[in-house]
N, C-alpha and C positions, 0 to 999 in steps of 0.2 A: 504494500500500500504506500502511495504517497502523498503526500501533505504541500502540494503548490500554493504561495505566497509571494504576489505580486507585492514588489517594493519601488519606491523613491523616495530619496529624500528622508528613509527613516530611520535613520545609524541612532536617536536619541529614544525613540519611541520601540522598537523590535523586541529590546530585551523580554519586556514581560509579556509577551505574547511567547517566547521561544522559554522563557519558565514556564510557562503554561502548560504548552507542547510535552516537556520533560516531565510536569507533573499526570499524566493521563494517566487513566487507570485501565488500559486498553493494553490487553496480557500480550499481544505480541510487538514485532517491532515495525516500523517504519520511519521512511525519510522525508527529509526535508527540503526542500529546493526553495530557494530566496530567488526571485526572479527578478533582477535590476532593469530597471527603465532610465536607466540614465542619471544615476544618483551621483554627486559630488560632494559630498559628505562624508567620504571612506566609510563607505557601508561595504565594501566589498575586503574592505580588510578586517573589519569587524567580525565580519560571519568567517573569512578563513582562518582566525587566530582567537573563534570565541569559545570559551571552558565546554560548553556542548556540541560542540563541532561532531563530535564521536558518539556520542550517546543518541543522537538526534537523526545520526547519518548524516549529516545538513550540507550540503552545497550551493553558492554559489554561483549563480548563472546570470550571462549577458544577455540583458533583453532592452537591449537600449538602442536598438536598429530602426526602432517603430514610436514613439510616445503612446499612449494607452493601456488601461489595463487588460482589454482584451488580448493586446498582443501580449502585454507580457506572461499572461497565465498559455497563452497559446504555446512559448515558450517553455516552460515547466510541463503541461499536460505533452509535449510530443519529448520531453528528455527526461518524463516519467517512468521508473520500473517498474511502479505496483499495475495490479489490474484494475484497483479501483485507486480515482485521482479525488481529494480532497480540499477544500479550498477554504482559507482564510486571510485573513487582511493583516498586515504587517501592524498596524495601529491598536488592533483589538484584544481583546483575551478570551483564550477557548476555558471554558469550565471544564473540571477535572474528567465529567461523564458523556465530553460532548465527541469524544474521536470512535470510543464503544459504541455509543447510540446511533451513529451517523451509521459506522461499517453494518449493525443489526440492521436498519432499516433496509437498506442498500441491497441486502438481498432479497427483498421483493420488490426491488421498483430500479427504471434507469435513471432515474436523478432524485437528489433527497436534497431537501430542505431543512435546517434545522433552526429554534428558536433563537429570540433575537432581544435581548435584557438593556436597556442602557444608564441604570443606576450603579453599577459598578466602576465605571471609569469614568463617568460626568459628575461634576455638582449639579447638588438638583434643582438650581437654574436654571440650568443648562440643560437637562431631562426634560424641564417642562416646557421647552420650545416645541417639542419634535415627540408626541407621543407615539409609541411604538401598540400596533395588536400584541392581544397576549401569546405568551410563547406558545400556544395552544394552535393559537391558530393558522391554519397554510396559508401560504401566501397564492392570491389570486386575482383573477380579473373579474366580478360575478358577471357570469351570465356564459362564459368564455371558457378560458382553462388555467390550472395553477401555473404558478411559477415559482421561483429561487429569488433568494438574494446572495449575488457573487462574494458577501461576506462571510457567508456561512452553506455551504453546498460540497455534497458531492455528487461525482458520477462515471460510469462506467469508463475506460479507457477505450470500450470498442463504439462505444456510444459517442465519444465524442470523436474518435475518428473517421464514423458513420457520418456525421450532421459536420461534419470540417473546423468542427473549432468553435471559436468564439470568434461572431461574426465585428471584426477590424473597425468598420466602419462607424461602429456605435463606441463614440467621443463623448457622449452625455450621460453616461446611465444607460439601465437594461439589457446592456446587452446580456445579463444573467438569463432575464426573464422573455428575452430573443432565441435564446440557445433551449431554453426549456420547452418552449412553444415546438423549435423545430424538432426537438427528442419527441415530443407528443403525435406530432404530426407523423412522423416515422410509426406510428404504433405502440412507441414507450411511453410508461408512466412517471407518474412525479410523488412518490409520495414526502410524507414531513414528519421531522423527529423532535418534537418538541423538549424532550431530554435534553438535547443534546445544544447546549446553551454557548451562546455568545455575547460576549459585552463587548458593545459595540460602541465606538467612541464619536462624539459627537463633533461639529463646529463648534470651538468656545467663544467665537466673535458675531456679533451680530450680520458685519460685510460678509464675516466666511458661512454663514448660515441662509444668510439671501443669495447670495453667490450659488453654494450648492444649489438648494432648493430652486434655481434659475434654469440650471443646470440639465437638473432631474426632468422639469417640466417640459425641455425641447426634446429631450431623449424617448418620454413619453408619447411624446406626437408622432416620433419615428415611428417607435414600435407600434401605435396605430396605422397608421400609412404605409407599414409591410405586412399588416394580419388584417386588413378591414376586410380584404376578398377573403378572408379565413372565416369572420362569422365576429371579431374583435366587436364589439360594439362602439357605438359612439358616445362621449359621456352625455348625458340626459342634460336639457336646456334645464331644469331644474338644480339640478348640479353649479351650473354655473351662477345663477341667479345665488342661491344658497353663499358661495363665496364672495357674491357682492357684497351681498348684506353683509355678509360676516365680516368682511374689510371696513366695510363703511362703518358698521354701530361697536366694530371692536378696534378702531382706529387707535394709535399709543399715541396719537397727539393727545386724544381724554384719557381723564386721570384715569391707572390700574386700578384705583379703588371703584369705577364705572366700568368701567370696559373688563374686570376679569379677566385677562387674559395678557398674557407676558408679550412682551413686545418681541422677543424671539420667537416665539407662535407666529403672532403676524406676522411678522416678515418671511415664513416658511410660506405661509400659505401665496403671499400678496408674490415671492419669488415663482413659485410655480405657476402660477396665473400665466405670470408676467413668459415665463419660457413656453407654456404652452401658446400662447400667441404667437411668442417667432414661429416657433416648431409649424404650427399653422398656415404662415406664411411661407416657409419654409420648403415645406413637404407638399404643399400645395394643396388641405383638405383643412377639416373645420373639426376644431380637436379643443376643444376651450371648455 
């Protein structure tokens, strides 16, 4: 089995994600591949001279030919030896049960999703921008079919060199929930291991949280505008309306003590708005 982790720029952040790794309670062994995008932070000496280098298996690898995290996990899943490929995010921390949980499910399904916590690495400031569903629940599109989040996922090795990877072109977000779609469409399933826990690290800046959330929103309109001949739905004019209001009567120019609501909230939501409109323009359909 292997463990792909797409990295930049994370020589100060990795270590506890790679304690993590060494703490699992997952009776056999596997490796680790750090997947570099182009880092200049001596991340690359980091991982070839760190005290778990051996216990880990951990390597090392150039993926700095392309920017994105698709490439770089593309990277780690084709210079992977296990059969099943594993995936977490260099920023985050896997829970002690979550590499067990993930390999159990994985043998009934071709991609597994597992749960997704963000009170262990955020102040909960910073939690209450960006509420997360509970680890319970799969992640999905209602009406449509599941999907992953690339921070927490795994999936067969023949599966992903069935469906070719992770598709490059998705610079925004999704391409997790791009790559699931096309596993499903193949005749594989998705299922979710809610065990199998991530803490997952937020934006701690207001810019970096609208940024993201900007981000997310054009990436979204992609992946509509490559599944709507699939049956993807369109989001409900109610939906949007819904987000009006909700910018307009939870605005942080009025005071928190009216509005309830943290001003990193809104700006989560008023960012995605704002990227599903480009995406929109973009992609050339009506994804708002």
């Amino acid at each position: 089995m292997s463990v792909v982790i797409p990295a930049r720029n994370a020589r100060n952040l990795i270590d506890r994600q790679l304690e993590a790794l060494a703490t699992q309670d997952y009776p056999a062994g596997f490796e680790v591949l750090i997947c570099d995008n182009g880092s200049r932070d001596g991340l690359r000496r980091h991982i070839e001279t760190h005290r778990l280098r051996e216990k880990l298996q951990m390597k090392w690898l150039d993926a700095s030919e392309r920017a994105g995290t698709s490439f770089a996990r593309n990277v780690g899943s084709r210079a992977a030896a296990g059969d099943l490929i594993v995936y977490c995010d260099a920023d985050d921390m896997v829970h002690p049960q979550w590499l067990r949980h993930m390999v159990e499910t994985a043998g009934f399904h071709n991609v597994v999703s597992g749960g997704v916590e963000t009170t262990s690495l955020n102040a909960p400031e910073v939690a209450s921008w960006r509420p997360m569903p509970d680890a319970e629940e799969p992640f999905e599109f209602p009406g449509f079919m599941n999907v992953v989040s690339g921070c927490n996922m795994a999936c067969w090795r023949d599966d992903f060199m069935a469906v070719g990877g992770f598709d490059e072109t998705y610079v925004s977000g999704y391409e997790d929930a791009d790559f699931a779609l096309r596993v499903q469409l193949r005749g594989g399933t998705v299922g979710h291991a809610p065990e199998a826990l991530v803490g997952y690290r937020l934006r701690e800046t207001l810019r970096g949280t609208f940024s993201q959330s900007a981000q997310y929103g054009l990436g979204n309109v992609q992946l509509y505008a490559d599944y709507r001949d699939y049956g993807m739905p369109r989001r409900p004019v109610i939906a949007l309306l819904d987000v009006l209001l909700y910018l307009t009567l939870r605005n942080p120019l009025l005071p928190e003590v009216v509005t309830r609501v943290p001003a990193g909230r809104w700006l989560f939501q008023a960012g995605h708005l704002l990227g599903r409109i480009k995406g929109s323009v973009r992609y050339g359909c009506f994804y708002v």
